[in-house]
C-alpha beads as a LAMMPS data file, in Angstrom:
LAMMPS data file: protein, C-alpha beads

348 atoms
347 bonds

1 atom types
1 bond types

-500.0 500.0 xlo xhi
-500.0 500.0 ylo yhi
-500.0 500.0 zlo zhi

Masses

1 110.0

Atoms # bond

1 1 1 -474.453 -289.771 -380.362
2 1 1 -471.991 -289.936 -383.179
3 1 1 -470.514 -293.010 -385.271
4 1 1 -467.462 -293.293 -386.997
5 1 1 -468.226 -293.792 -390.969
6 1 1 -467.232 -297.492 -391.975
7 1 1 -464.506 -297.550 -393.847
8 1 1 -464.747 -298.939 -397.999
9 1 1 -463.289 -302.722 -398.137
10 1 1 -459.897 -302.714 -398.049
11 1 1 -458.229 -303.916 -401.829
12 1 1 -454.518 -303.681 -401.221
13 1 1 -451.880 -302.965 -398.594
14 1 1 -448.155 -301.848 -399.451
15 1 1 -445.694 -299.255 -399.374
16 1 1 -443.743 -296.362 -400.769
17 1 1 -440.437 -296.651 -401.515
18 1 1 -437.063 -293.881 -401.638
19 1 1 -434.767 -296.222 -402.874
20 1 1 -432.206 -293.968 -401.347
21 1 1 -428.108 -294.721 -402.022
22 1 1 -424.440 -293.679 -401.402
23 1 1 -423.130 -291.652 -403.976
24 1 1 -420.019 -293.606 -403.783
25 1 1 -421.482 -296.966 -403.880
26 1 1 -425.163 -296.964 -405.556
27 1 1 -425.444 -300.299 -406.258
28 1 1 -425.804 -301.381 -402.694
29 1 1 -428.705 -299.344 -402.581
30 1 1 -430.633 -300.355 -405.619
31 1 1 -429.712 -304.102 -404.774
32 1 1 -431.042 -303.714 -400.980
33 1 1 -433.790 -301.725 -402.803
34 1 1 -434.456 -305.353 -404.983
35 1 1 -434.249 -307.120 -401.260
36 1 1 -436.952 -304.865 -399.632
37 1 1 -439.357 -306.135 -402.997
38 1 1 -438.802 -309.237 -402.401
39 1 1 -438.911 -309.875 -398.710
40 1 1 -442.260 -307.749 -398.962
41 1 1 -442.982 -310.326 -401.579
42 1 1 -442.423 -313.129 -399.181
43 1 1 -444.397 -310.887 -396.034
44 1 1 -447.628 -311.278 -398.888
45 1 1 -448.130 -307.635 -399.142
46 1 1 -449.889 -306.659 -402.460
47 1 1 -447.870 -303.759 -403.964
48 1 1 -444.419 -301.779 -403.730
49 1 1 -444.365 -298.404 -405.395
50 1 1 -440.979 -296.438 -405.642
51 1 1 -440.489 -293.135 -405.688
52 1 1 -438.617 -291.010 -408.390
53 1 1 -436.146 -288.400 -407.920
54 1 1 -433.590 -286.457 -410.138
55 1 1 -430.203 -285.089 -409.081
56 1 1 -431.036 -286.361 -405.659
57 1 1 -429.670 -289.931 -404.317
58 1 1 -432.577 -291.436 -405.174
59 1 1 -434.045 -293.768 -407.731
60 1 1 -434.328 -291.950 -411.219
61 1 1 -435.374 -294.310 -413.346
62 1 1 -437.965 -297.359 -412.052
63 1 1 -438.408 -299.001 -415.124
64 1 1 -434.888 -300.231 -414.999
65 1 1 -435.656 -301.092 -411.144
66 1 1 -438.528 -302.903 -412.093
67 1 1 -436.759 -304.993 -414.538
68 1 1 -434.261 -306.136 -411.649
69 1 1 -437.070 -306.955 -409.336
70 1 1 -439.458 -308.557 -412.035
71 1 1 -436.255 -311.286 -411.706
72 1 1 -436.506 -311.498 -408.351
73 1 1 -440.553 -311.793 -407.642
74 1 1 -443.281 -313.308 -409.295
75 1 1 -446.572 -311.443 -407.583
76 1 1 -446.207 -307.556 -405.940
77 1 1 -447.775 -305.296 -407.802
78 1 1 -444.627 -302.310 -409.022
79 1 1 -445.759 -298.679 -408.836
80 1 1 -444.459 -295.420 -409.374
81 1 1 -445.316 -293.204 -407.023
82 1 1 -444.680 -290.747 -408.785
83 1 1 -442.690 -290.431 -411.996
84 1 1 -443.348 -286.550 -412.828
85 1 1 -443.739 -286.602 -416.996
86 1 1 -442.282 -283.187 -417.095
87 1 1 -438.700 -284.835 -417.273
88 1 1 -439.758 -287.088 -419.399
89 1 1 -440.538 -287.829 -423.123
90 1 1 -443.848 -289.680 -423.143
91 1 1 -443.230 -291.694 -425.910
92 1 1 -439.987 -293.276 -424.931
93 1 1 -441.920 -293.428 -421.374
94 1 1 -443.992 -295.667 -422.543
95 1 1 -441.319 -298.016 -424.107
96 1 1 -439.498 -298.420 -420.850
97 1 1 -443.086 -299.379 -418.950
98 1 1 -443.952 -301.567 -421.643
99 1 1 -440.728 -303.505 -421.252
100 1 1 -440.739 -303.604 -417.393
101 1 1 -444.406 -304.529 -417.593
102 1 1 -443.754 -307.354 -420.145
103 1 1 -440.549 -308.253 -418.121
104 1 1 -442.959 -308.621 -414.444
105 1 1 -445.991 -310.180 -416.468
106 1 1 -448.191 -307.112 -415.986
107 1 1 -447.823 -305.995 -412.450
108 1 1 -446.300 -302.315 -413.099
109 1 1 -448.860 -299.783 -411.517
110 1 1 -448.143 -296.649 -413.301
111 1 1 -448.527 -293.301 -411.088
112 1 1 -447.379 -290.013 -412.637
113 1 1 -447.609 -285.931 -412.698
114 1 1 -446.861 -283.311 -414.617
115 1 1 -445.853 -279.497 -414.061
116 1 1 -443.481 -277.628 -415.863
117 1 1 -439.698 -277.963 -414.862
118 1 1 -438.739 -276.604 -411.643
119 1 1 -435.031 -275.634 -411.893
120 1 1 -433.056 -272.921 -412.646
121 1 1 -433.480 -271.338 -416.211
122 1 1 -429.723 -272.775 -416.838
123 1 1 -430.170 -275.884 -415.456
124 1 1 -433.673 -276.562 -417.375
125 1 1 -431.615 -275.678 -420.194
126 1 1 -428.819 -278.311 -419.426
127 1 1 -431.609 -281.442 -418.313
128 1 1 -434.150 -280.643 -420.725
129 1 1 -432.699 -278.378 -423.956
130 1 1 -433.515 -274.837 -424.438
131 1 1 -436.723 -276.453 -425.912
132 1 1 -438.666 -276.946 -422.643
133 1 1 -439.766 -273.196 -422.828
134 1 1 -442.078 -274.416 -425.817
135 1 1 -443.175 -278.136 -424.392
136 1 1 -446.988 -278.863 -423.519
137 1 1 -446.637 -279.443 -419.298
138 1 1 -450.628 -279.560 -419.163
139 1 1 -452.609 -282.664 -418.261
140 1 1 -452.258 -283.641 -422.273
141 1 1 -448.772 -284.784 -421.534
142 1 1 -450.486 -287.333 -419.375
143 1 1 -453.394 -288.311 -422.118
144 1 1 -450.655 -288.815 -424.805
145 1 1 -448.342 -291.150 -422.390
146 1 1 -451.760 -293.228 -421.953
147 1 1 -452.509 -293.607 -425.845
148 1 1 -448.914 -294.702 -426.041
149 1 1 -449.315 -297.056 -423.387
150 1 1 -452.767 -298.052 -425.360
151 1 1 -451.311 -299.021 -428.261
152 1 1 -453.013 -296.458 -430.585
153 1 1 -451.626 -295.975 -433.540
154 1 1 -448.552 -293.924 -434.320
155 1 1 -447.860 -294.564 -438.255
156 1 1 -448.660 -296.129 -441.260
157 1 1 -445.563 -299.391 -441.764
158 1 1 -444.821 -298.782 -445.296
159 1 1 -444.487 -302.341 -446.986
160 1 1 -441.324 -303.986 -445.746
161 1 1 -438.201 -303.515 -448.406
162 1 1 -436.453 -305.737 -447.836
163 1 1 -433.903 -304.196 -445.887
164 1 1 -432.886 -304.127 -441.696
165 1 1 -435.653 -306.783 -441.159
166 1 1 -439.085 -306.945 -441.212
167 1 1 -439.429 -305.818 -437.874
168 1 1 -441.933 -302.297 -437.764
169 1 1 -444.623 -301.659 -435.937
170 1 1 -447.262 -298.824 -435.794
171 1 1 -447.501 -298.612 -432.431
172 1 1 -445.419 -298.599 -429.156
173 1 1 -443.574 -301.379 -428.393
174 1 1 -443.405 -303.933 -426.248
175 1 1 -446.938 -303.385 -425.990
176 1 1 -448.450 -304.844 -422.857
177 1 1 -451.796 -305.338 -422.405
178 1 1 -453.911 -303.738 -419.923
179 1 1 -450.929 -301.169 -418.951
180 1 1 -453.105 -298.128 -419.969
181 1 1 -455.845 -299.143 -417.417
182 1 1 -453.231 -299.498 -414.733
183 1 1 -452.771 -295.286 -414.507
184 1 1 -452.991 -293.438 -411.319
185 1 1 -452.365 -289.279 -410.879
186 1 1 -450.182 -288.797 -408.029
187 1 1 -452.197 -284.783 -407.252
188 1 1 -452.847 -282.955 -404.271
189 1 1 -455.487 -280.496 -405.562
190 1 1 -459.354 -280.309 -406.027
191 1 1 -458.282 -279.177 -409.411
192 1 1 -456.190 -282.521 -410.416
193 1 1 -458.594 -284.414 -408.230
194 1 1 -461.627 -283.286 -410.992
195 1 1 -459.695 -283.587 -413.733
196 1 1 -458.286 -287.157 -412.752
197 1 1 -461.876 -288.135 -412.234
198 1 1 -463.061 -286.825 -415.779
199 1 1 -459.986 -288.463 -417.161
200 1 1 -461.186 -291.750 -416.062
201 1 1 -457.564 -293.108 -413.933
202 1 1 -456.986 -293.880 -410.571
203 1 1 -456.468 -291.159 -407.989
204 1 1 -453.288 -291.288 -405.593
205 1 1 -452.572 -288.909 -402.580
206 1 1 -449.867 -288.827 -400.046
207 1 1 -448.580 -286.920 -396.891
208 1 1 -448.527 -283.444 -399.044
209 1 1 -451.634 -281.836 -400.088
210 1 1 -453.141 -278.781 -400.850
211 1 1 -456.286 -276.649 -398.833
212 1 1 -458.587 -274.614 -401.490
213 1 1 -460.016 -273.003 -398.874
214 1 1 -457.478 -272.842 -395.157
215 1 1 -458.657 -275.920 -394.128
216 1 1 -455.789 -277.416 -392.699
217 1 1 -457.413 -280.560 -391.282
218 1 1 -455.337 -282.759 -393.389
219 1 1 -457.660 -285.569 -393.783
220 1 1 -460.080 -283.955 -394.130
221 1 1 -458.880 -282.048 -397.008
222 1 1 -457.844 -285.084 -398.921
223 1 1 -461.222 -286.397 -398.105
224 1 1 -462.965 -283.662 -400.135
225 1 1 -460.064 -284.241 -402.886
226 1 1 -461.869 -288.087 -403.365
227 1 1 -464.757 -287.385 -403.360
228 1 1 -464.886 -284.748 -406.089
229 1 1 -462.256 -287.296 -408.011
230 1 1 -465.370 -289.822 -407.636
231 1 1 -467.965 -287.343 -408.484
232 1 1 -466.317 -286.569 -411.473
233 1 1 -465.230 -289.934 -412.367
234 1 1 -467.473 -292.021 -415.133
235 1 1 -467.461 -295.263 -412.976
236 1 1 -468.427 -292.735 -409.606
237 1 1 -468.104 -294.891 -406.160
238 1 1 -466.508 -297.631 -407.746
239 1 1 -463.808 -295.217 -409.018
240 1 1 -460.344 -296.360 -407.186
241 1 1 -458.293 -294.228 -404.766
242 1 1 -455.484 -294.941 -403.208
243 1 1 -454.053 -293.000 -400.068
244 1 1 -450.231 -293.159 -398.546
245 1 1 -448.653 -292.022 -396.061
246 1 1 -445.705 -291.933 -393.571
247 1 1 -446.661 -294.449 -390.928
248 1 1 -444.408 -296.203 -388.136
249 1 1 -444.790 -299.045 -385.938
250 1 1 -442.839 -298.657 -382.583
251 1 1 -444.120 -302.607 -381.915
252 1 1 -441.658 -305.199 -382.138
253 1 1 -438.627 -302.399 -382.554
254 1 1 -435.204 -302.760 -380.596
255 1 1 -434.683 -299.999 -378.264
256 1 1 -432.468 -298.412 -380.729
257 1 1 -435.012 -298.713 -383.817
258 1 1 -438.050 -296.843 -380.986
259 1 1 -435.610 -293.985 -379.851
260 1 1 -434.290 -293.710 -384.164
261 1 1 -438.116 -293.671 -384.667
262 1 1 -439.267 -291.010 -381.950
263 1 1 -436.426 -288.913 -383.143
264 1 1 -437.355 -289.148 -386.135
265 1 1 -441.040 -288.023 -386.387
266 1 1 -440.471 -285.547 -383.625
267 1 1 -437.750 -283.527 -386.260
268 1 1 -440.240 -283.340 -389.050
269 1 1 -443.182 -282.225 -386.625
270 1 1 -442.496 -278.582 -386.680
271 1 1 -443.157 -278.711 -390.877
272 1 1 -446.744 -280.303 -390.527
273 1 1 -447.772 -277.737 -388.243
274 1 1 -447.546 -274.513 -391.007
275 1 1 -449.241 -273.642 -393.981
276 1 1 -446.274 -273.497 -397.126
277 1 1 -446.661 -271.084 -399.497
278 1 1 -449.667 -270.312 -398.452
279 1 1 -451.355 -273.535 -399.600
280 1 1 -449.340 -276.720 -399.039
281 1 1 -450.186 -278.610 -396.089
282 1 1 -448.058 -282.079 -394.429
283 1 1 -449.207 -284.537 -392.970
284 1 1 -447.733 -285.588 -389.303
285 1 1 -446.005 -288.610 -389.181
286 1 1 -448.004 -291.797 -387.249
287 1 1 -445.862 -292.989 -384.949
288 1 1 -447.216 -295.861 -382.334
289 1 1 -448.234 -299.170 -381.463
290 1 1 -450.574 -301.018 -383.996
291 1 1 -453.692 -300.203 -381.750
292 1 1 -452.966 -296.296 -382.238
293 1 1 -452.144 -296.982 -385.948
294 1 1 -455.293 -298.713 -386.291
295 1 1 -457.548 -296.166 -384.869
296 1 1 -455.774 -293.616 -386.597
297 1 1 -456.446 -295.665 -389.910
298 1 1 -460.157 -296.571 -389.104
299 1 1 -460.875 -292.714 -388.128
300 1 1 -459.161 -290.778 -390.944
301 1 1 -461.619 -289.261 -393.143
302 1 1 -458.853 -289.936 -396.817
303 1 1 -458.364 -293.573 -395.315
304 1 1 -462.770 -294.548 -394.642
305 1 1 -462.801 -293.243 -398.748
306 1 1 -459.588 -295.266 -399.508
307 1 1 -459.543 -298.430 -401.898
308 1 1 -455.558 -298.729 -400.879
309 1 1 -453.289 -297.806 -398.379
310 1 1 -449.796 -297.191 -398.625
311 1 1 -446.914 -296.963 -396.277
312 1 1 -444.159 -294.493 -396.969
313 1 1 -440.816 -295.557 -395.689
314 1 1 -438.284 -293.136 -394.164
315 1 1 -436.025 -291.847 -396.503
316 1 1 -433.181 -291.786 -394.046
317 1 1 -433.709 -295.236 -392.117
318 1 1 -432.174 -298.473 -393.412
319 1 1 -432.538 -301.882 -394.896
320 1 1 -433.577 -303.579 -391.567
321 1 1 -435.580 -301.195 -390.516
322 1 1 -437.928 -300.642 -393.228
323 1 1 -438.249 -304.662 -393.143
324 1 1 -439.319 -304.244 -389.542
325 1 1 -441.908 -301.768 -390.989
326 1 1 -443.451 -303.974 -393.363
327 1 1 -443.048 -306.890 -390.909
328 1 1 -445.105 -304.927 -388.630
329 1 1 -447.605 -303.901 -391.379
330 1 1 -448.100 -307.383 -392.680
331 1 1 -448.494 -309.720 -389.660
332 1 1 -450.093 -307.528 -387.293
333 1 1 -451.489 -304.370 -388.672
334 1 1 -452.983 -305.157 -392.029
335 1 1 -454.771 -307.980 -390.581
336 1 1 -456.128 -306.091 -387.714
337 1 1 -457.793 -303.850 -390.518
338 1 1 -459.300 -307.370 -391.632
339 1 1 -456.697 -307.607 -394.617
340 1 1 -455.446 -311.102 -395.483
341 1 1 -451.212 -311.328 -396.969
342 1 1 -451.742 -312.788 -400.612
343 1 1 -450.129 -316.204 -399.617
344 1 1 -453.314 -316.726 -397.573
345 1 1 -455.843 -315.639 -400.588
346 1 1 -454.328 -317.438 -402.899
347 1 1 -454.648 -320.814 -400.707
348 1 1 -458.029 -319.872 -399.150

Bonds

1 1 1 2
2 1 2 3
3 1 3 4
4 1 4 5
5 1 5 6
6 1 6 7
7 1 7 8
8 1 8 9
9 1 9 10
10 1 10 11
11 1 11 12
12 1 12 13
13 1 13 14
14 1 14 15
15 1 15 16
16 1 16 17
17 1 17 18
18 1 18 19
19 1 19 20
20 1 20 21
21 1 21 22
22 1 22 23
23 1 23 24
24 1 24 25
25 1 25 26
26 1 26 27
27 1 27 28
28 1 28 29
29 1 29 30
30 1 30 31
31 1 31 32
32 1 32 33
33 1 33 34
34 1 34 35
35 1 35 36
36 1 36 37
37 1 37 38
38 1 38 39
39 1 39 40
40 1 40 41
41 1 41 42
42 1 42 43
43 1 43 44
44 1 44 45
45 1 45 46
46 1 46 47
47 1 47 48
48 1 48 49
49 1 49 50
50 1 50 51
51 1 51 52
52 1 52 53
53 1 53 54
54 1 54 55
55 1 55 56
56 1 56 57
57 1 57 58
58 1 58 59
59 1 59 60
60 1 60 61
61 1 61 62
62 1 62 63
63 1 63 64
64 1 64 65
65 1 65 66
66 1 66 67
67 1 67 68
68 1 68 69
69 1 69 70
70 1 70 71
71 1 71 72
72 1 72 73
73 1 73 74
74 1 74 75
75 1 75 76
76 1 76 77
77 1 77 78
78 1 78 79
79 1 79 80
80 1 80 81
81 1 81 82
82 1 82 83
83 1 83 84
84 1 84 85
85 1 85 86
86 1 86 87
87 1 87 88
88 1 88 89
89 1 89 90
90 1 90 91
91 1 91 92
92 1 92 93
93 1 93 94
94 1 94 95
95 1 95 96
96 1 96 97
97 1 97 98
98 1 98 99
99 1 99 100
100 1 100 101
101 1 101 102
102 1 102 103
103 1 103 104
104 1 104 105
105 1 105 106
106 1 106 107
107 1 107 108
108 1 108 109
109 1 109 110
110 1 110 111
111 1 111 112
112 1 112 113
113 1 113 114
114 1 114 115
115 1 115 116
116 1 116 117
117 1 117 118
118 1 118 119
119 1 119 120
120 1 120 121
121 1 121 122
122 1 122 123
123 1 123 124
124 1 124 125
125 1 125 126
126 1 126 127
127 1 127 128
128 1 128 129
129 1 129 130
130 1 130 131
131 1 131 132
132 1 132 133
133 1 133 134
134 1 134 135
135 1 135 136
136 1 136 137
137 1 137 138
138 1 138 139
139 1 139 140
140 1 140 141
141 1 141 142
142 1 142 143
143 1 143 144
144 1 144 145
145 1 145 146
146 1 146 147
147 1 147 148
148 1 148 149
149 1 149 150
150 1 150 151
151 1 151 152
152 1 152 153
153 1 153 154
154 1 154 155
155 1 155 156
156 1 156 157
157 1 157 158
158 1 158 159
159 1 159 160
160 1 160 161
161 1 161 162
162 1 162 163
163 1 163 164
164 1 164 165
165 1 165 166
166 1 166 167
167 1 167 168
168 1 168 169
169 1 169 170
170 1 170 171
171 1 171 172
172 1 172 173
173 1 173 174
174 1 174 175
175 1 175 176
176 1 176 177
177 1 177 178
178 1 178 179
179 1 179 180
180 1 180 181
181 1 181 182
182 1 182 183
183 1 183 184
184 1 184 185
185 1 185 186
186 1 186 187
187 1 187 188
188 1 188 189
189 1 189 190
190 1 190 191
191 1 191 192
192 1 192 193
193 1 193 194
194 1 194 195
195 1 195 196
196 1 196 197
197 1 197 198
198 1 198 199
199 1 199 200
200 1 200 201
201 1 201 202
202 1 202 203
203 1 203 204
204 1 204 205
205 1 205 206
206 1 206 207
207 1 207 208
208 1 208 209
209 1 209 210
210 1 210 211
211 1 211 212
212 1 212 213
213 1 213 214
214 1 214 215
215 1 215 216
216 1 216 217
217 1 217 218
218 1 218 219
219 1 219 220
220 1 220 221
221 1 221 222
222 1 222 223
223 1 223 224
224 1 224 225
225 1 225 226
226 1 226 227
227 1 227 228
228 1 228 229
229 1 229 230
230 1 230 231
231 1 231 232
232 1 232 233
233 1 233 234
234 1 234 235
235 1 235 236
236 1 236 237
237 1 237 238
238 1 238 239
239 1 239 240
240 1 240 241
241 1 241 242
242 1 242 243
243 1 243 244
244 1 244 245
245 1 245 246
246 1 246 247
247 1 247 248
248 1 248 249
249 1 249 250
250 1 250 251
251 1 251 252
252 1 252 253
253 1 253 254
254 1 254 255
255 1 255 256
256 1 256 257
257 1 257 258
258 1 258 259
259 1 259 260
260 1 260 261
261 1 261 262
262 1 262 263
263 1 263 264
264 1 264 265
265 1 265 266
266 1 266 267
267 1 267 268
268 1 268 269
269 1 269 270
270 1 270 271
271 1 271 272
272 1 272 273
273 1 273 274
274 1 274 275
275 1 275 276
276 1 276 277
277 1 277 278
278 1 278 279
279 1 279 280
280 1 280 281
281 1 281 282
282 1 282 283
283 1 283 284
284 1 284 285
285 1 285 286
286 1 286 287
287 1 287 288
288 1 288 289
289 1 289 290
290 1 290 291
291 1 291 292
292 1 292 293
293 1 293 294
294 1 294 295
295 1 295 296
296 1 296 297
297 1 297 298
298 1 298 299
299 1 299 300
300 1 300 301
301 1 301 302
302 1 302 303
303 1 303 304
304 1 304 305
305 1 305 306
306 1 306 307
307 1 307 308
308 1 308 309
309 1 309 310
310 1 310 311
311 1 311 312
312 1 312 313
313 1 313 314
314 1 314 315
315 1 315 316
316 1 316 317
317 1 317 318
318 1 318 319
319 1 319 320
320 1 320 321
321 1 321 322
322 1 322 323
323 1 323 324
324 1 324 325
325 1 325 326
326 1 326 327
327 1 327 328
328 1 328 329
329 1 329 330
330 1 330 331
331 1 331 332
332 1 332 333
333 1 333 334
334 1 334 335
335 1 335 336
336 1 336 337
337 1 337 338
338 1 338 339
339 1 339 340
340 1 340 341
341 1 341 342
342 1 342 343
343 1 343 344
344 1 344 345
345 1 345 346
346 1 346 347
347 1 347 348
């Protein structure tokens, strides 16, 4: 007779957000984007990470998110799930986090990636200058965002002169404690999975992944992709992974929201059920009542190894139903998995 592994404690529950808008009016989305933060807020849920995307409607730039919603909460956890350095200049990177972190009082959760830019020749040329041929797109560009974040030294401060203020610093400011520690990869690889380990961060997956080897038993691949993170990883078990994926509650929806839902997960199906390019696997939506999406949790090899667990919301849905979603996860399924909302911590 066979047993289903127990499952690590449970840290933190929350979700993944698009932050998806009109073109013609983006500000409706970024301020229902500040809502969804804060009624999650209010549902006690631990965390809200937010995607980023580039020439896409979706939210580019989450430090300057995270500096609206820092006004608007006082507890979630912010993460970026993912910001991918390649577009990015690590040192003014870490300026922007530093402010939003300073801003929140230390609750930004930093995930990123790197790989070289993915456009056209003529458009890398136009985003990124004709320089990106020459840039450094290994794991480095990681390493040198986290001694920023750090505060390690970047020059000497000559002796003031008396001119423009005495306002210099040597290293990277607004410099916010504790930042540096808050770093997650966001890989799909036993290759980032090892080196994120050796690195010493935190290790984040979602509902893409890679198979080394054909395997297309998708939790079971990202299984394999923690535990080599934790093998390789100097504080081993107690190393801290966090897994997300696209999961939807069909309790308490109207009519409508169930038939939207069904619809929805039965039209991305047909991708989870091929190998891309030959090594890129998806994940299948969960789609069901909270007693299928907690079995589903408890039995899912990546979710027993998990530290976290993360929703990702529906790109194309909208405002009230992703509040239904966390609803959902917060009152019924969350504590089902013997999670408590922070309101109840704190006064326990």
């Amino acid at each position: 007779m066979t047993t289903t592994p127990a499952p690590r404690p449970l840290k933190s529950l929350g979700f993944i957000h698009l932050v998806p808008f009109d073109s013609a009016d983006p500000g409706r989305g970024l301020r229902d984007g500040v809502e969804l933060f804060r009624y999650a807020e209010e549902l006690g849920l631990d965390s809200g990470w937010v995607r980023t995307r580039h020439l896409q409607h979706g939210l580019p730039s989450p430090a300057v998110f995270f500096g609206a919603v820092a006004q608007q909460t006082e507890r979630i956890g912010l993460g970026t799930a993912v910001i991918p350095v390649g577009h990015e200049n690590p040192f003014r990177l870490a300026e922007d986090l530093g402010t939003a972190d300073a801003l929140s009082g230390g609750r930004v959760l930093t995930g990123v990636s790197v790989h070289p830019p993915g456009y056209a020749d003529d458009v890398n040329d136009l985003v990124h200058d004709a320089g990106w041929r020459d840039e450094d797109y290994s794991y480095e560009r990681i390493e040198r965002l986290r001694r920023f974040l750090a505060g390690d030294r970047v020059r000497e401060v000559p002796p003031y002169n008396g001119i423009g203020g005495d306002f210099d610093s040597e290293r990277v400011e607004p410099h916010s404690a504790g930042l540096s520690e808050r770093l997650w990869y966001g890989g799909g690889s036993l290759r980032s999975a090892e080196w994120t380990g050796r690195a010493g961060l935190n290790w984040l997956v979602s509902n893409i992944s890679t198979t080394a080897d054909g395997d297309t038993n998708f939790g079971r691949v990202q299984r394999a992709q923690i535990d080599a993170f934790r093998a390789a990883h100097p504080a081993g078990e107690a190393a801290r992974a966090t897994v997300a994926r696209v999961i939807v509650p069909t309790d308490g929806a109207t009519p409508e929201q169930a038939a939207k839902y069904r619809a929805y997960a039965e039209a991305r199906t047909p991708r989870t059920e091929q190998v891309h390019g030959g090594k890129t696997i998806i994940a299948r939506d969960v789609l069901g009542s909270r007693d299928e999406i907690v079995e589903f949790i408890r039995t899912d090899p990546a979710f027993q190894a998990a530290d976290d667990y993360l929703f990702e919301l529906p790109f194309e849905f909208e405002l009230a139903d992703w509040k239904h979603i966390l609803h959902e996860l917060a009152t019924s399924i969350g504590p089902s998995l013997g999670w408590q909302p922070a309101t109840e911590r704190e006064t326990a």
